[in-house]
Backbone as JSON, one array per atom type, in Angstrom:
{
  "sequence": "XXXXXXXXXXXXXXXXXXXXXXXXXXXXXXXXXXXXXXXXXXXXXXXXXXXXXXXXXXXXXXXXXXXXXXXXXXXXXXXXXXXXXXXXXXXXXXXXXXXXXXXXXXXXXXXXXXXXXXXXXXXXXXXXXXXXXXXXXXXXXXXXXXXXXXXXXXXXXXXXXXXXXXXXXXXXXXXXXXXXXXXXXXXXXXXXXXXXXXXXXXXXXXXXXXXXXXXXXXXXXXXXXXXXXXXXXXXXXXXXXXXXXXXXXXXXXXXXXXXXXXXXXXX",
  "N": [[-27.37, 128.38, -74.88], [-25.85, 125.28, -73.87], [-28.13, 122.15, -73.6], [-29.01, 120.43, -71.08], [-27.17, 117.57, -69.91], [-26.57, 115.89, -67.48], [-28.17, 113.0, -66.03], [-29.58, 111.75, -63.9], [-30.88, 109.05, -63.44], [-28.41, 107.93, -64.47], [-26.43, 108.25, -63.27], [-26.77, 107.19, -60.98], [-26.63, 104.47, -61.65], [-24.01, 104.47, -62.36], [-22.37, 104.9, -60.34], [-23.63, 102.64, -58.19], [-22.72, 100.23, -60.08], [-20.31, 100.74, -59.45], [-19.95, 100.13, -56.98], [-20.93, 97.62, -56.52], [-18.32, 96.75, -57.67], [-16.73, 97.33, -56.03], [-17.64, 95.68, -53.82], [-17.07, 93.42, -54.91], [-14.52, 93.1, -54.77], [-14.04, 93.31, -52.41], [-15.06, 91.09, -51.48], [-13.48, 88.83, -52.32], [-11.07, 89.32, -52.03], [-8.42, 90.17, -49.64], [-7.93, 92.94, -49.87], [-8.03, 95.74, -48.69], [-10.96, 98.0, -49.15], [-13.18, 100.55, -49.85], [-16.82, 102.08, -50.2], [-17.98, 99.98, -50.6], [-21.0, 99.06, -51.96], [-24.58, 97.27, -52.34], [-25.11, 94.14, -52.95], [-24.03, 90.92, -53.11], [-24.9, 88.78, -54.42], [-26.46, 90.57, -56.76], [-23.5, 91.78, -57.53], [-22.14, 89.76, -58.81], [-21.2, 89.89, -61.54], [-18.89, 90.74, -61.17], [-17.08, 89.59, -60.53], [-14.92, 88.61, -61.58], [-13.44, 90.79, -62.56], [-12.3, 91.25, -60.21], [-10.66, 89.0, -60.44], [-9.6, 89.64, -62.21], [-7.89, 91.54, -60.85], [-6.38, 90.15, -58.69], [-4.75, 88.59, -60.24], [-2.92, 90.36, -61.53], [-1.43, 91.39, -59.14], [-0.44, 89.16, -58.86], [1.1, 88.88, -61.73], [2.69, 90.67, -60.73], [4.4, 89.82, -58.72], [5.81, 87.99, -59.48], [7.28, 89.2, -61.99], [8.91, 90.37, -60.02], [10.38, 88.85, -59.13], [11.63, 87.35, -60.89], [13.44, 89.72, -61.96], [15.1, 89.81, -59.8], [16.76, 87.74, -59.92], [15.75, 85.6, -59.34], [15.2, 81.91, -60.0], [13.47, 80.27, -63.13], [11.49, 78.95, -61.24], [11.26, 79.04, -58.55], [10.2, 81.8, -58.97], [7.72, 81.09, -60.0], [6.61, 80.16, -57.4], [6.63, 82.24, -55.72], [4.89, 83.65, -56.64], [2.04, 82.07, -56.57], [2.36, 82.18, -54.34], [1.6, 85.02, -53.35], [-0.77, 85.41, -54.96], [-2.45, 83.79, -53.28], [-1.7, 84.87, -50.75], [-3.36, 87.34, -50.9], [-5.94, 86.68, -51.45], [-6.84, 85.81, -49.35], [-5.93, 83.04, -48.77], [-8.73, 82.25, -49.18], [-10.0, 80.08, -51.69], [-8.26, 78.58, -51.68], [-8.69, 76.86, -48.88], [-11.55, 76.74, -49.2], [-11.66, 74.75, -51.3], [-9.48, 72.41, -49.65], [-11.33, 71.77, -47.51], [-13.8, 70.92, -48.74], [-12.57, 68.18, -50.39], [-11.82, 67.51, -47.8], [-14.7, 66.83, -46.84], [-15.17, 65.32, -48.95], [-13.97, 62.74, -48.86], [-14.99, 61.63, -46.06], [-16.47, 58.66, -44.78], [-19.89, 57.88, -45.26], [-23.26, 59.84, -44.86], [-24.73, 62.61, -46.87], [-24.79, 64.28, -44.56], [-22.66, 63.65, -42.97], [-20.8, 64.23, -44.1], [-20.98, 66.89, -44.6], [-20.48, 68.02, -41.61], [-18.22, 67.19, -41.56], [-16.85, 68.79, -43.22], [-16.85, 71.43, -42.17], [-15.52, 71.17, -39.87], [-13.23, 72.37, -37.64], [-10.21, 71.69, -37.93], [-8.54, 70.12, -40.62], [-8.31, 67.44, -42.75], [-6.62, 64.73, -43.74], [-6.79, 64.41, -46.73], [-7.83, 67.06, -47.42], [-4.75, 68.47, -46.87], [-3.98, 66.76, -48.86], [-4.84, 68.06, -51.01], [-4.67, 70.28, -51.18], [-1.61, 70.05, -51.37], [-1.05, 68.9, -54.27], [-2.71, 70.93, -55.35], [-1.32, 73.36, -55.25], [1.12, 72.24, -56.93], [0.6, 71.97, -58.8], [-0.1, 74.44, -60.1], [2.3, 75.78, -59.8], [3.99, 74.43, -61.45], [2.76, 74.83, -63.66], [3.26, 77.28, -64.03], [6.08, 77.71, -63.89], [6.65, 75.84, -66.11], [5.57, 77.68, -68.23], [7.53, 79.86, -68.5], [8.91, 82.87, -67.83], [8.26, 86.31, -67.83], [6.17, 87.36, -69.87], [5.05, 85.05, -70.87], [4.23, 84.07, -68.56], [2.85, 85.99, -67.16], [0.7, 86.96, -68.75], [-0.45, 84.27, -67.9], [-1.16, 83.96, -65.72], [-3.06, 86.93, -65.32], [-5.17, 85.71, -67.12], [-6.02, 83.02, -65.74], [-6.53, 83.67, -63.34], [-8.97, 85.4, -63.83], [-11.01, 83.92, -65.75], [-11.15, 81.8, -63.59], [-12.8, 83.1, -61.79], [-14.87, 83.99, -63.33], [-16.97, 81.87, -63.53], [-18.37, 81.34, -61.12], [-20.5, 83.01, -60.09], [-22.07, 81.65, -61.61], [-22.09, 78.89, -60.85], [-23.23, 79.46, -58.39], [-26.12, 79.71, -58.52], [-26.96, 77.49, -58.37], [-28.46, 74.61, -56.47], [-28.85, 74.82, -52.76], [-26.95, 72.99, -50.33], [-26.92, 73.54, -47.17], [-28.99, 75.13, -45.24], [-27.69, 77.69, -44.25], [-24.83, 79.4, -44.12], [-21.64, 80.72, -45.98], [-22.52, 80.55, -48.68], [-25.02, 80.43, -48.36], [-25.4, 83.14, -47.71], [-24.34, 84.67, -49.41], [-26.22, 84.85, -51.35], [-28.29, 84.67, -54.37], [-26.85, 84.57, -57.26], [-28.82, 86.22, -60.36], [-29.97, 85.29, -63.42], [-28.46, 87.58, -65.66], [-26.37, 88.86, -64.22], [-24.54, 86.09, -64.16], [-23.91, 85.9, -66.47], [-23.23, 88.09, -67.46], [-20.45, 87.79, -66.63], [-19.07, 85.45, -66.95], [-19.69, 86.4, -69.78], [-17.31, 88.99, -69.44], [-14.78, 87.52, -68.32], [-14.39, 85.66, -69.86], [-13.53, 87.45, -72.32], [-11.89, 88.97, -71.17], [-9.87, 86.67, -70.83], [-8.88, 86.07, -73.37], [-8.23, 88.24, -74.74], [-5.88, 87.72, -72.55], [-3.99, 85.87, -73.42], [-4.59, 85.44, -76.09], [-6.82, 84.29, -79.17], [-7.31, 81.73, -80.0], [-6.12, 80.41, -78.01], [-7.04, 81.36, -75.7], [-9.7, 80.6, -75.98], [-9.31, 77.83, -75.88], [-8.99, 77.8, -73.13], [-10.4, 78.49, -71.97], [-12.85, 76.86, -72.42], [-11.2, 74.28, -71.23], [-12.04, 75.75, -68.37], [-14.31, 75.15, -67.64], [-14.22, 72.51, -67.1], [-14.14, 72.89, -64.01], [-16.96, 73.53, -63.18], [-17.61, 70.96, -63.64], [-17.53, 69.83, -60.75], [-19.98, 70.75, -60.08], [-22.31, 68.42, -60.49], [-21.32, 66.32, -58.92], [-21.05, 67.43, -55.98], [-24.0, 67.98, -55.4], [-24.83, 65.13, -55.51], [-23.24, 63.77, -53.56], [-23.39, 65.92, -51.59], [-25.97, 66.79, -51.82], [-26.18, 69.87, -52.18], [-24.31, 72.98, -53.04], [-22.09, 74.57, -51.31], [-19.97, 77.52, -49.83], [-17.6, 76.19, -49.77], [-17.47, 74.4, -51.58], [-18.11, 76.72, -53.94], [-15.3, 77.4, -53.37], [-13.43, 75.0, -54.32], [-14.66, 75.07, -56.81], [-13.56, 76.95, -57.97], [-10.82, 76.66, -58.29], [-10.29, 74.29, -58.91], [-10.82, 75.0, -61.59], [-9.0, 77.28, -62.45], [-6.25, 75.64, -62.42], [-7.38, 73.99, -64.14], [-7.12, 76.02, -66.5], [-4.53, 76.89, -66.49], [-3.14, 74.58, -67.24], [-3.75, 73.76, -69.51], [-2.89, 76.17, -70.93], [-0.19, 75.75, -70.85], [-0.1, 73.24, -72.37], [-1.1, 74.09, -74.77], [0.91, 75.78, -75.71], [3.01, 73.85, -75.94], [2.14, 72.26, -78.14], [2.31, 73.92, -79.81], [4.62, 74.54, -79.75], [5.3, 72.29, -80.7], [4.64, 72.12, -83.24], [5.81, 74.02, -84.6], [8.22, 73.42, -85.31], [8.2, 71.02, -86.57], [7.9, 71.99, -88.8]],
  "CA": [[-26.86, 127.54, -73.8], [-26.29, 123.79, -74.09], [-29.24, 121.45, -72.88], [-28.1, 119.2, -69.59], [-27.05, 116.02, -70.3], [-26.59, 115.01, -66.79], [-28.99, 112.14, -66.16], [-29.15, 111.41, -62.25], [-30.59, 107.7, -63.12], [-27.19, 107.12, -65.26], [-25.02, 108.87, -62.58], [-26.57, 106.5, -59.79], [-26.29, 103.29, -62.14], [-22.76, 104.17, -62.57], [-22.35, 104.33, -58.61], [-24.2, 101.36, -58.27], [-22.04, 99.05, -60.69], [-18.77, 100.8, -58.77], [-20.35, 100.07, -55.3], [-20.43, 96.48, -57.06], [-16.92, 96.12, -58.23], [-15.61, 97.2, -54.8], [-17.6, 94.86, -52.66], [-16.9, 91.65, -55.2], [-13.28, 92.79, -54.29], [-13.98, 93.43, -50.32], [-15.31, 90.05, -50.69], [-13.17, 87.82, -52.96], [-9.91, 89.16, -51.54], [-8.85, 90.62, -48.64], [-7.4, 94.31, -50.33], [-8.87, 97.62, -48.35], [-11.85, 98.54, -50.02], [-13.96, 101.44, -49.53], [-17.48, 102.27, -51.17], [-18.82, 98.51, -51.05], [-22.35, 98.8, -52.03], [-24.9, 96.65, -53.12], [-25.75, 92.72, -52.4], [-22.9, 90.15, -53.58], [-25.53, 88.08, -55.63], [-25.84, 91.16, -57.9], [-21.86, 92.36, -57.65], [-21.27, 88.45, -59.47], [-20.27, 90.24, -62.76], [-17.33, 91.93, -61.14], [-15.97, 88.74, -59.68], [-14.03, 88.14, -63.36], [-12.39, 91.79, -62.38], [-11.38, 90.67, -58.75], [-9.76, 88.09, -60.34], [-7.97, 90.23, -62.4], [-7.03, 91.97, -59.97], [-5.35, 89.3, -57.95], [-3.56, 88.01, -61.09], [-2.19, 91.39, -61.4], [-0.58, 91.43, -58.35], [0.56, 87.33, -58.86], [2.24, 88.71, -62.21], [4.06, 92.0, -60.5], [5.5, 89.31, -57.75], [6.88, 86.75, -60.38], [8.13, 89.85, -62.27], [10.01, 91.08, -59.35], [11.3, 87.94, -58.56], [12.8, 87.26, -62.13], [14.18, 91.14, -61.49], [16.03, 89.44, -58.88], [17.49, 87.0, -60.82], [15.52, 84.1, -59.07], [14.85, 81.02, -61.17], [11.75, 80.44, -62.94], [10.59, 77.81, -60.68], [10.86, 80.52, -57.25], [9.46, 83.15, -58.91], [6.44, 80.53, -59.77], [6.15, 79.91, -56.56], [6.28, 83.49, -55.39], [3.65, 84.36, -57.79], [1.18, 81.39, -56.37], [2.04, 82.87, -52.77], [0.99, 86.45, -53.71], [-2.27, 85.56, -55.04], [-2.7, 83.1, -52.18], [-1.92, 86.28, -49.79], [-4.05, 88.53, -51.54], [-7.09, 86.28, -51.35], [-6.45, 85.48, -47.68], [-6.54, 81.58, -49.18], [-10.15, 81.82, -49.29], [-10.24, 79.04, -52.44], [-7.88, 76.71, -51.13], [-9.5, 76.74, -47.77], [-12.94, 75.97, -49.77], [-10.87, 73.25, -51.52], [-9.39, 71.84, -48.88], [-12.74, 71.45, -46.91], [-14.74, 70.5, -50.03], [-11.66, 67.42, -50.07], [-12.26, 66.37, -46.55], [-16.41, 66.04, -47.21], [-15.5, 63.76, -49.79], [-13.44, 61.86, -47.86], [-15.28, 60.92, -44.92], [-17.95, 58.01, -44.79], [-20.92, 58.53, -44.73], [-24.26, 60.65, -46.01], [-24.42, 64.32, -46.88], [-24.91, 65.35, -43.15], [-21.87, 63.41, -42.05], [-19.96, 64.84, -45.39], [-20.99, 68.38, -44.37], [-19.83, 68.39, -40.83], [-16.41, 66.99, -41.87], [-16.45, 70.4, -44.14], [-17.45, 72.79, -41.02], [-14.51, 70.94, -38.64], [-12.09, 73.35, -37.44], [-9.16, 70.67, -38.9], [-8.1, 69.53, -41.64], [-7.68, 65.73, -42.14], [-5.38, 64.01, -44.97], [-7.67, 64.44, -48.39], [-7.42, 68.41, -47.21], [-3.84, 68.57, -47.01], [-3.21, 66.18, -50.42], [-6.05, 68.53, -52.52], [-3.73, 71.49, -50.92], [-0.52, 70.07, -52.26], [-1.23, 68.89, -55.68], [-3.56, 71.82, -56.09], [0.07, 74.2, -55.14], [1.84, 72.09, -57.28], [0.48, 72.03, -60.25], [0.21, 75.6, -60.37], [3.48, 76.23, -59.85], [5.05, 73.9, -62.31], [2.4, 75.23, -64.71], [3.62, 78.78, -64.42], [7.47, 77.43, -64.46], [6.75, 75.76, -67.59], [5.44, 78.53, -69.11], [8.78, 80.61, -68.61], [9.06, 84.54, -68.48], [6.99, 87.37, -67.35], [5.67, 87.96, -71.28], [4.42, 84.11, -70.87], [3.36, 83.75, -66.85], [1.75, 87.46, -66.57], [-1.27, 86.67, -69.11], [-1.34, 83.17, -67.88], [-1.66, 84.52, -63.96], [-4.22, 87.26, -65.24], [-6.17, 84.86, -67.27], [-6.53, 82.0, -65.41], [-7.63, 83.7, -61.98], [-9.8, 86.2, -64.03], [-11.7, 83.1, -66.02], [-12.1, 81.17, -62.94], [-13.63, 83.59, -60.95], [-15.89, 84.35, -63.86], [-17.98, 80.54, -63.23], [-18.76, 81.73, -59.75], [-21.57, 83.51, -60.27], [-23.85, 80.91, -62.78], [-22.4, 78.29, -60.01], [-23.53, 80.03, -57.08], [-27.52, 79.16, -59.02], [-26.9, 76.37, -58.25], [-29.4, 74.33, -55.16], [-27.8, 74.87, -52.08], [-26.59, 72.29, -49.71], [-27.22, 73.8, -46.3], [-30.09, 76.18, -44.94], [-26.87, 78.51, -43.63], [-23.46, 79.35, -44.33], [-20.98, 81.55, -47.03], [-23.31, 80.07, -50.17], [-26.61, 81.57, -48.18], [-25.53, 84.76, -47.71], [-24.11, 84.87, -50.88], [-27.33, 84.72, -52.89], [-28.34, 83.58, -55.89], [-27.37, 85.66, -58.46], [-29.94, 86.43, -61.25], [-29.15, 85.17, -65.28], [-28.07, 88.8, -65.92], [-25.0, 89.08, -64.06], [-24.15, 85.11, -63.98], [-23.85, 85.8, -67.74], [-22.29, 89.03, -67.68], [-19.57, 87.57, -65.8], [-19.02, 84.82, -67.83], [-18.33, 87.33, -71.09], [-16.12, 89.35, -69.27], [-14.05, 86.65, -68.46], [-14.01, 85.07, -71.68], [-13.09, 88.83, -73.08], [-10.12, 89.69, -70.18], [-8.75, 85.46, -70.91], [-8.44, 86.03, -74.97], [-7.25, 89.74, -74.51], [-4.83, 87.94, -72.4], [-3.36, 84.54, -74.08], [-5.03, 85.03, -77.89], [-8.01, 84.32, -79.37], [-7.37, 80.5, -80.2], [-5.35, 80.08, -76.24], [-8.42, 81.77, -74.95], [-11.3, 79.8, -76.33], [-9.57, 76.17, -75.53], [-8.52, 78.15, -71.85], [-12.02, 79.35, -71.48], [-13.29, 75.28, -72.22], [-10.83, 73.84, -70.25], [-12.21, 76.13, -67.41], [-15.5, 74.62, -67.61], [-14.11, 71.41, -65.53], [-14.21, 73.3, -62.59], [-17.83, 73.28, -63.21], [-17.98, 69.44, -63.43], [-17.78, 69.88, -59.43], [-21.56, 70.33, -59.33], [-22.8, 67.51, -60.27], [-20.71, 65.76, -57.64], [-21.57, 68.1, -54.87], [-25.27, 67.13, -55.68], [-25.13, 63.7, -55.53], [-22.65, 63.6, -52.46], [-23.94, 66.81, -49.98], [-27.04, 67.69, -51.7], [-26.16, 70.63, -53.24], [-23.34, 73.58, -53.25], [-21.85, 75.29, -50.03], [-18.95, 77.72, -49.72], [-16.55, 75.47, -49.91], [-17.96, 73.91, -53.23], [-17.23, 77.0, -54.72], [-13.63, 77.15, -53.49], [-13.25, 73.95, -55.17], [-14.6, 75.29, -58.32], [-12.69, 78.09, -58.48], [-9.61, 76.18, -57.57], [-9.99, 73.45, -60.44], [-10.69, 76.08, -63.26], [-8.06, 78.08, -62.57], [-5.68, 75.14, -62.78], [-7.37, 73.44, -65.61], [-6.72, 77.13, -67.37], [-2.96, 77.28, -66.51], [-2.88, 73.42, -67.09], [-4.32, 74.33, -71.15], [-2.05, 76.76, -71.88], [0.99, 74.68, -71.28], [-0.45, 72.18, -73.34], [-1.33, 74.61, -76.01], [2.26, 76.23, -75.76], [3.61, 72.95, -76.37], [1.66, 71.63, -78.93], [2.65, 75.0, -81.0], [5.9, 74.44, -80.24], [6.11, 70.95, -81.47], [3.93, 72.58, -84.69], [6.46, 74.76, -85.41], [9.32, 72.3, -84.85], [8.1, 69.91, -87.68], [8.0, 72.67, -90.33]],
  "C": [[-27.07, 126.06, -74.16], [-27.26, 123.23, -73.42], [-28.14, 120.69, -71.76], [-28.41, 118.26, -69.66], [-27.14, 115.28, -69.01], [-27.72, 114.08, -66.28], [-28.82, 111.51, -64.37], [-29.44, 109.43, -62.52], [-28.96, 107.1, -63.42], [-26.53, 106.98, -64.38], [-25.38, 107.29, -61.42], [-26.21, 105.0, -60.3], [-24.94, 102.99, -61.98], [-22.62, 103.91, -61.02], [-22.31, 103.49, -58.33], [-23.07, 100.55, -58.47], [-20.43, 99.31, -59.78], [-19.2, 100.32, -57.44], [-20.1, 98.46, -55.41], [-19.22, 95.94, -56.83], [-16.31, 96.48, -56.58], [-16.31, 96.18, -53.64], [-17.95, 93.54, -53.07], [-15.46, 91.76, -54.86], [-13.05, 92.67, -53.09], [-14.19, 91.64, -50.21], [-14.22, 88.67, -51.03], [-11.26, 87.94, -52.73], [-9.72, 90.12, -50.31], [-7.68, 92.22, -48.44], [-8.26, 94.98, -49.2], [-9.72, 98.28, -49.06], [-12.81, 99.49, -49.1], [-15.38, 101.77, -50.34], [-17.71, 101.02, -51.37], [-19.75, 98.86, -50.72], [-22.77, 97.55, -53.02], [-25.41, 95.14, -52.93], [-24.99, 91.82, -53.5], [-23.62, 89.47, -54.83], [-25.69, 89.25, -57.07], [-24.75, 91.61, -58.87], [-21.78, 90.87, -58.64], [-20.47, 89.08, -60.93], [-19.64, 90.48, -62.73], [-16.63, 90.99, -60.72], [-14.87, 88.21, -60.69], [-13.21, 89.44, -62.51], [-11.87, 92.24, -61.32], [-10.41, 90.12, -59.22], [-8.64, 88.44, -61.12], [-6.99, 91.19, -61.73], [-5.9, 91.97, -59.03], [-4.4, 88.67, -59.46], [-2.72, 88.93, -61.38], [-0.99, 91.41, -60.26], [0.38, 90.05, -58.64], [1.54, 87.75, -59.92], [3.65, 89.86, -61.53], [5.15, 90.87, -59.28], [6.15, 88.18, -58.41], [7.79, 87.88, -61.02], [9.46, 90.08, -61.78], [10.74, 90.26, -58.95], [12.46, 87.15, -59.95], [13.8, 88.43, -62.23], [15.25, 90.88, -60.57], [17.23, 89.15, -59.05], [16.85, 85.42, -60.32], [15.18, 83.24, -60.28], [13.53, 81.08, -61.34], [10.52, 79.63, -61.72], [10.54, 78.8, -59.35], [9.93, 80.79, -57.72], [8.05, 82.29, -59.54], [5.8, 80.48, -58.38], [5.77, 81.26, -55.26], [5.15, 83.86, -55.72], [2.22, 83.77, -56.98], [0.8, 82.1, -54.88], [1.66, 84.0, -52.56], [-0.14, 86.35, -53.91], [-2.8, 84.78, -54.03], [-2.94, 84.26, -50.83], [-2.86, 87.05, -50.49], [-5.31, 88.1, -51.38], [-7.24, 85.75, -50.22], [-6.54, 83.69, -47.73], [-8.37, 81.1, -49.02], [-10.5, 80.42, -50.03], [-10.06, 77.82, -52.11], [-8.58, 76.62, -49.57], [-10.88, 76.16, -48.38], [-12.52, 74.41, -50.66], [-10.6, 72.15, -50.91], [-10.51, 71.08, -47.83], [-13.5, 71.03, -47.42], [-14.11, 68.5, -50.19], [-12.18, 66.59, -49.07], [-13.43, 65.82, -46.33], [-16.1, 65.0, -48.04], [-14.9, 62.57, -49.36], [-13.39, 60.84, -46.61], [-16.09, 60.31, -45.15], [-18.82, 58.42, -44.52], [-22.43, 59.51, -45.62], [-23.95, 61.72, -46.1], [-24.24, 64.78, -45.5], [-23.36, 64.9, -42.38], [-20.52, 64.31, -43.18], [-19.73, 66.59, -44.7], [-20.55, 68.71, -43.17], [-18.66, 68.59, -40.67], [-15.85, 68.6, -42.51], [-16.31, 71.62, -42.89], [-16.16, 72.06, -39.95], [-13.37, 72.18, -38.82], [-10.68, 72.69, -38.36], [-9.01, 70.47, -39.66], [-7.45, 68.15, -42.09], [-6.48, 65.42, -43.84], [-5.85, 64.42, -46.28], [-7.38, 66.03, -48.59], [-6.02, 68.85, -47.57], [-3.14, 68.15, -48.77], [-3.97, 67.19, -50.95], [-5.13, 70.2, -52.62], [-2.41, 71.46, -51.54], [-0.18, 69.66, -52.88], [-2.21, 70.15, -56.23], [-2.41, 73.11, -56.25], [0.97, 74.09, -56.33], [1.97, 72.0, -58.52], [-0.07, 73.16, -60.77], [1.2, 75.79, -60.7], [4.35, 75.85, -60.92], [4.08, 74.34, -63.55], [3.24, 76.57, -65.3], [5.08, 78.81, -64.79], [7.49, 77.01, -65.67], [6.48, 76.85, -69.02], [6.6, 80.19, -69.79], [8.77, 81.7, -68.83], [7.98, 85.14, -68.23], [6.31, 87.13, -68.78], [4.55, 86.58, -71.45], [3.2, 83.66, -69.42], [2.22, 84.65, -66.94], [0.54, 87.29, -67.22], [-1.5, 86.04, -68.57], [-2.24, 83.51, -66.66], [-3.1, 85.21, -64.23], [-5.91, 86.53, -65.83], [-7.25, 84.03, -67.0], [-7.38, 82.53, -64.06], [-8.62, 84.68, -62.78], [-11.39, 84.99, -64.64], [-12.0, 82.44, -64.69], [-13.07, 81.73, -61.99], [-15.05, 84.12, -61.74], [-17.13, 83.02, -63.93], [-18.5, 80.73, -61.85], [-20.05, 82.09, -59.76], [-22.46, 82.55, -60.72], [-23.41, 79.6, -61.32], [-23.17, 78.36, -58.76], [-25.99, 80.3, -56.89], [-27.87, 78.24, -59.1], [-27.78, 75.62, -56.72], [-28.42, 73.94, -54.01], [-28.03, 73.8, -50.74], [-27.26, 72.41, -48.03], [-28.35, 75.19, -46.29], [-28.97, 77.84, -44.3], [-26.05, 78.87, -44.32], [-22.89, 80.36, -45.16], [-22.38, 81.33, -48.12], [-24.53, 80.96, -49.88], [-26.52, 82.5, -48.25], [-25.17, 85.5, -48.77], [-25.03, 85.99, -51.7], [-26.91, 84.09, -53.36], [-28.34, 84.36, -56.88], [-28.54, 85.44, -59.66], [-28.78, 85.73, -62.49], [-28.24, 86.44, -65.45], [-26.61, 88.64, -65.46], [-24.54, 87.75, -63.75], [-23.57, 85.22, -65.49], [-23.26, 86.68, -68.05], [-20.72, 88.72, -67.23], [-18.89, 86.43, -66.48], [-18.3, 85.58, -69.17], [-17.27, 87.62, -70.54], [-15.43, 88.8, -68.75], [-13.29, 86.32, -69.37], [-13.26, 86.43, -72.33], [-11.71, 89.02, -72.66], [-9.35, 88.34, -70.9], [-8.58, 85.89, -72.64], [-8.26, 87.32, -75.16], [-5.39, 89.47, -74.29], [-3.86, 87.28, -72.91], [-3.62, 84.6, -75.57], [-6.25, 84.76, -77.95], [-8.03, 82.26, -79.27], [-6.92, 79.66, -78.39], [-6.6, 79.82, -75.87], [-8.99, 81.44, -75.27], [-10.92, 78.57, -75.89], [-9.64, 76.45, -74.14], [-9.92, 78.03, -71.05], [-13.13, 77.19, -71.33], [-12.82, 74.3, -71.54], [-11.21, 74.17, -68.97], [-13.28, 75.32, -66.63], [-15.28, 72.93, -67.06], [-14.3, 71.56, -64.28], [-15.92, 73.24, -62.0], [-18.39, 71.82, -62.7], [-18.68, 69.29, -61.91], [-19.42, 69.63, -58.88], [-22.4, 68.94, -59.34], [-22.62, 66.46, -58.74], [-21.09, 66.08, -56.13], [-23.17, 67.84, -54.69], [-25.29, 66.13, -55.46], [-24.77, 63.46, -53.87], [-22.89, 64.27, -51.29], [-25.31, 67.03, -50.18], [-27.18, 69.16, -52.31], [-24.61, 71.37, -52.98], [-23.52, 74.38, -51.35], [-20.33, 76.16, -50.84], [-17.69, 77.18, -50.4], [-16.21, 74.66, -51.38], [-17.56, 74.92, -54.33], [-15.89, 77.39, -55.14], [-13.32, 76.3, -54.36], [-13.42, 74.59, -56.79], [-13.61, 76.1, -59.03], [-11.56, 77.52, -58.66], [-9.45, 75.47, -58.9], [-10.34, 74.01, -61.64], [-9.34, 76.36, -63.03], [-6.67, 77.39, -62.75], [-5.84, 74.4, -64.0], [-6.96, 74.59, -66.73], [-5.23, 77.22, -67.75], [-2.41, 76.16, -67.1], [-3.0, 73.6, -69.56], [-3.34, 75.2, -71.34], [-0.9, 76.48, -71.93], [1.17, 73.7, -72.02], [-0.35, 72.85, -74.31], [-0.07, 75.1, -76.43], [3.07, 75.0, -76.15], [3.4, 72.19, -77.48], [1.97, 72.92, -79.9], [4.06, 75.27, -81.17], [6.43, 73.16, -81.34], [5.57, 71.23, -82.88], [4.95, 72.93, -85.8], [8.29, 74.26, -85.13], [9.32, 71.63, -85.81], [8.18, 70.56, -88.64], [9.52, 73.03, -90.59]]
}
């Protein structure tokens, strides 16, 4: 008779890491999930494979809208509104609110209320539609499912993979999204991070994906700023982050696409 391999710690580990992955997706979009276990600060490694999750869907609704016959510039803007629906605008909402703190006079405490107003004042609205717009004309420039669909899964999979090491970051208020968060551990701030880096140069190349993956790392910049100006990170701080990776990503591979065109243009 064979010996028994089954191993109950393995079986519950595996559990575990799935109890994970479904409640960094319960939390990071607003799909139907079942089987969320676990405590979000540990789940951070899975928030890279939320995000490919939502870029998945962003490329099947540009697909279907080139299927149509719409132009590329629609079906960009289809694409942006799919992952926008899919994440119930969680980001840009932390964007937008992140925007209006910086906006208002004042110290951190008058910064941070402006963030917590029900409203949305002018800085909100502009951070909302240059942050729309230079998506959209990223993904139009990049032309064609074969070109958009990595960039889509890329860019939201890398920026959601800085979430986690940001979210170790000293936090702003004694309350809010950021507190309940946690703080994830090194372990999965770092696991989350590879698999990022792994899914973005899977999906663009190896050379795309390493400048994609360094361009991301602006979105980062954010902390310092948030430090100086609230005190530390809230919610909304890491909308923002997420928000300016994921365009500095899409923003890089139009650059890089162009700079290999004009390469192979001069030969």
């Amino acid at each position: 008779m064979p010996e028994e391999t089954n191993n109950p710690e393995t079986a519950f580990a595996g559990r575990s890491r799935l109890g994970e992955l479904r409640l960094a997706i319960g939390f990071l979009t607003r799909l139907p999930v079942v089987g969320a276990a676990g405590d979000l600060a540990s789940a951070g490694w899975a928030f890279p494979l939320a995000g490919l999750l939502v870029g998945a869907i962003s490329s099947l609704a540009y697909w279907f809208a080139i299927w149509l016959g719409l132009t590329a510039l629609i079906a960009a803007a289809l694409a942006v509104a799919a992952g926008v629906l899919a994440t119930g605008a969680l980001h840009e909402d932390g964007l937008a609110d992140f925007a209006d703190g910086l906006g208002v006079r004042g110290g951190p405490s008058e910064k941070l209320a402006a963030m917590r107003a029900s409203g949305i004042g002018s800085f909100g609205v502009l951070a909302l539609i240059f942050g729309v717009l230079l998506r959209v004309l990223a993904l139009a420039a990049l032309i064609g499912p074969a070109g958009v669909g990595p960039a889509l899964i890329g860019a939201h999979t890398g920026a959601r993979a800085l979430l986690p090491w940001a979210m170790r970051a000293p936090l702003a208020r004694a309350d809010g999204l950021a507190v309940s968060a946690g703080r994830p551990g090194p372990g999965p701030a770092f696991a989350a991070l590879l698999i990022g880096l792994v899914i973005l140069i899977l999906a663009v190349g190896f050379s795309r994906g390493v400048i994609a993956a360094l361009a991301s790392l602006l979105g980062l910049a954010i902390l310092p700023l948030a430090h100086r100006r609230l005190g530390g990170i809230t919610g909304d701080v890491l909308g923002a982050i997420e928000q300016l990776a994921e365009i500095a990503i899409l923003l890089s591979l139009v650059a890089s696409r162009s700079l290999v065109g004009r390469s192979l243009g001069g030969l």
